[in-house]
C-alpha positions as a Markdown table, in Angstrom:
| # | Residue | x | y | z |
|---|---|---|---|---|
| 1 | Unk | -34.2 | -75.8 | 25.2 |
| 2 | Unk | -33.5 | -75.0 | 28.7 |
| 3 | Unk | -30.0 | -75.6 | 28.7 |
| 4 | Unk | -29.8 | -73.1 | 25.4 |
| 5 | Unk | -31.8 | -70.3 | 26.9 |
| 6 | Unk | -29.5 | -71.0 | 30.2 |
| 7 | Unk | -26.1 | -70.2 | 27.8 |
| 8 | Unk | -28.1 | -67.4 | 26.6 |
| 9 | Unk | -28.4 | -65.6 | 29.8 |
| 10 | Unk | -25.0 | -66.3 | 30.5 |
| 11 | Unk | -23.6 | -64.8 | 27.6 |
| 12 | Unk | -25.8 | -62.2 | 28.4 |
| 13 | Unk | -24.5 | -61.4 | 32.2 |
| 14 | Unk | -20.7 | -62.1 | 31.2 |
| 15 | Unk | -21.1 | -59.5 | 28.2 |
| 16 | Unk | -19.1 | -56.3 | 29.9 |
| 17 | Unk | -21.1 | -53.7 | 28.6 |
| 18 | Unk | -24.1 | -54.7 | 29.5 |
| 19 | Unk | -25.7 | -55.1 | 25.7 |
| 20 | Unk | -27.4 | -58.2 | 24.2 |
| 21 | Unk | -24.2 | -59.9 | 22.2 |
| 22 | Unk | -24.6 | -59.9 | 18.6 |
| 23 | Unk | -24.4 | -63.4 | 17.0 |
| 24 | Unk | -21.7 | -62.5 | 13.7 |
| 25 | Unk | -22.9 | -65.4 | 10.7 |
| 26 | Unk | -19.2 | -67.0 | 11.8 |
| 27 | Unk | -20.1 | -68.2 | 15.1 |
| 28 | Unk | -21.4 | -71.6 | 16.1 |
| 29 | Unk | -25.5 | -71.2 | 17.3 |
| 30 | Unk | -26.4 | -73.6 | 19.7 |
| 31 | Unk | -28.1 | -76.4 | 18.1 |
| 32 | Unk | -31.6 | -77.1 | 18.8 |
| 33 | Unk | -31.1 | -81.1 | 18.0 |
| 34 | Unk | -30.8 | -83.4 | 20.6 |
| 35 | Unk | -29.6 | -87.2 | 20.4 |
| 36 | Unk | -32.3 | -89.2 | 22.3 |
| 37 | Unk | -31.0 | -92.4 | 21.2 |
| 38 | Unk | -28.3 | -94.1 | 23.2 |
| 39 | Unk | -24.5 | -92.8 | 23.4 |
| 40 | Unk | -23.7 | -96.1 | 21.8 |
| 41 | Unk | -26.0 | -95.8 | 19.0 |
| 42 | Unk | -24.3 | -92.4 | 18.0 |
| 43 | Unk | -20.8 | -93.7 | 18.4 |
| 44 | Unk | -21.5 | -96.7 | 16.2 |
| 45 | Unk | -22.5 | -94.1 | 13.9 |
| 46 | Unk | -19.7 | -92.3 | 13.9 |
| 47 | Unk | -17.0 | -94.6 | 13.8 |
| 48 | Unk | -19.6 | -96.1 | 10.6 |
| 49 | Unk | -19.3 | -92.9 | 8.8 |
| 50 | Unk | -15.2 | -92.3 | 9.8 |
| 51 | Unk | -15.0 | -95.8 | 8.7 |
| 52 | Unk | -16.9 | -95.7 | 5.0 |
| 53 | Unk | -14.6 | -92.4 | 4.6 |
| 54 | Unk | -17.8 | -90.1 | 4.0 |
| 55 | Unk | -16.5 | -87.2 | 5.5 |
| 56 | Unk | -13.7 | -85.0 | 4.3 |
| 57 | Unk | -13.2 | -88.1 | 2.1 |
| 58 | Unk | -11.5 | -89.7 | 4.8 |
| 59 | Unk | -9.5 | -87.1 | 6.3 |
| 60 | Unk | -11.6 | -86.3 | 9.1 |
| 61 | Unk | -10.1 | -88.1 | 12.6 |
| 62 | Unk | -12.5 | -89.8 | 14.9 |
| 63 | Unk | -11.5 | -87.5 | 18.0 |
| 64 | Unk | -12.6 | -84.4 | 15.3 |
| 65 | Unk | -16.0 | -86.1 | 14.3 |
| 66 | Unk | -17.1 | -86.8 | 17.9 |
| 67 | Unk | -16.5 | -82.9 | 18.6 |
| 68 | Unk | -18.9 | -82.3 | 15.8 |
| 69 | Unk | -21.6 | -85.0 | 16.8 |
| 70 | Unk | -21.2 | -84.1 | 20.3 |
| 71 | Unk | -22.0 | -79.6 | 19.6 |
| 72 | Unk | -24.5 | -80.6 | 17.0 |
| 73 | Unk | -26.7 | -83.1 | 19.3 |
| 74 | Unk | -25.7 | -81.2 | 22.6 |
| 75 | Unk | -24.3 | -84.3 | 24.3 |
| 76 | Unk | -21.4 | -85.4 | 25.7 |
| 77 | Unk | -20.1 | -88.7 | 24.5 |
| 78 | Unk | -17.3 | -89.6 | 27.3 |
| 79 | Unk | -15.1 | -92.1 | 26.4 |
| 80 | Unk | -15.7 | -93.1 | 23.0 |
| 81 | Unk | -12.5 | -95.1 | 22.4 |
| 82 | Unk | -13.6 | -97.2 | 25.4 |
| 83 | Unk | -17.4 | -97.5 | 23.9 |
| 84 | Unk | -16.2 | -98.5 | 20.5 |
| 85 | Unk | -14.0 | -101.4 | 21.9 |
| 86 | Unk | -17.6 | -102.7 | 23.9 |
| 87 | Unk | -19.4 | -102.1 | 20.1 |
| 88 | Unk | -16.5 | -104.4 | 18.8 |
| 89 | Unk | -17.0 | -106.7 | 21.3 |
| 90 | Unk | -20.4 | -107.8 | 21.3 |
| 91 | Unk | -20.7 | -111.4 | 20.5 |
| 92 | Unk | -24.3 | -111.5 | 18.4 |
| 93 | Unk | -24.5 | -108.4 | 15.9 |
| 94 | Unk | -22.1 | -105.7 | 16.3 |
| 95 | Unk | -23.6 | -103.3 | 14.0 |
| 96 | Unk | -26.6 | -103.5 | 15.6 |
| 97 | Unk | -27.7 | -99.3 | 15.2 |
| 98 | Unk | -26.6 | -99.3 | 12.3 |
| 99 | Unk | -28.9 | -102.4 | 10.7 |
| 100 | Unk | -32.2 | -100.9 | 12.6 |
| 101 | Unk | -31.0 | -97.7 | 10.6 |
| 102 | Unk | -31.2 | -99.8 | 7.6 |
| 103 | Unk | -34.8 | -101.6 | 8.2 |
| 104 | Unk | -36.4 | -98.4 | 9.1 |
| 105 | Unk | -35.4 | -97.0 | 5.7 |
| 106 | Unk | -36.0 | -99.7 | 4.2 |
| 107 | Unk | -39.4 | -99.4 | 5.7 |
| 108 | Unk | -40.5 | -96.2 | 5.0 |
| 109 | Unk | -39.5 | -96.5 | 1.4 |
| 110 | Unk | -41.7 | -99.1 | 1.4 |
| 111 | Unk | -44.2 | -97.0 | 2.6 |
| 112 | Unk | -44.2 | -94.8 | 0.6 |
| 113 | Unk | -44.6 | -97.0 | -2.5 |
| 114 | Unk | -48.2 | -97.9 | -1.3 |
């Protein structure tokens, strides 16, 4: 929240003629989510949903999706390429975000049956 009212004031003081700038319905707010899982976690997520084709039925590019991921949760991902090869190479369960996803789902809908 700090960092949002920070690019606030900024916008603010870089504004020329001194008014408040006026936020048109086109432009891109600052989100209010934050990622507070790991940077792995959303990147295994990512390349999940690239991979299943969910979004723009498969037209969407990785390097596109991470922009997305990275405005919307206000985080920077760094070198995802170089993450996803470490996901790919973990010896014991390589989806392992992804199948906690799953359980806690899984979980709740439970839950809510009782």
């Amino acid at each position: 929240m700090l960092i949002i009212h920070l690019k606030k004031e900024i916008d603010k003081l870089e504004n020329t003629n001194g008014m408040e700038t006026i936020e048109s319905p086109n432009r891109t707010r600052a989100s209010k989510l934050f990622w507070t899982a790991s940077k792995t976690d959303l990147i295994e997520l990512i390349y999940a949903l690239h991979s299943s084709g969910a979004v723009n039925s498969a037209a969407a590019d990785i390097k596109e999706m991470a922009l997305a991921y990275e405005q919307m949760f206000n985080i920077d991902l760094g070198n995802y390429y170089h993450t996803f090869i470490e996901i790919r190479s973990r010896k014991s369960n390589s989806t392992k975000f992804l199948d906690s996803l799953k359980d806690s789902l899984l979980k709740r809908i439970e839950e809510s049956d009782e």
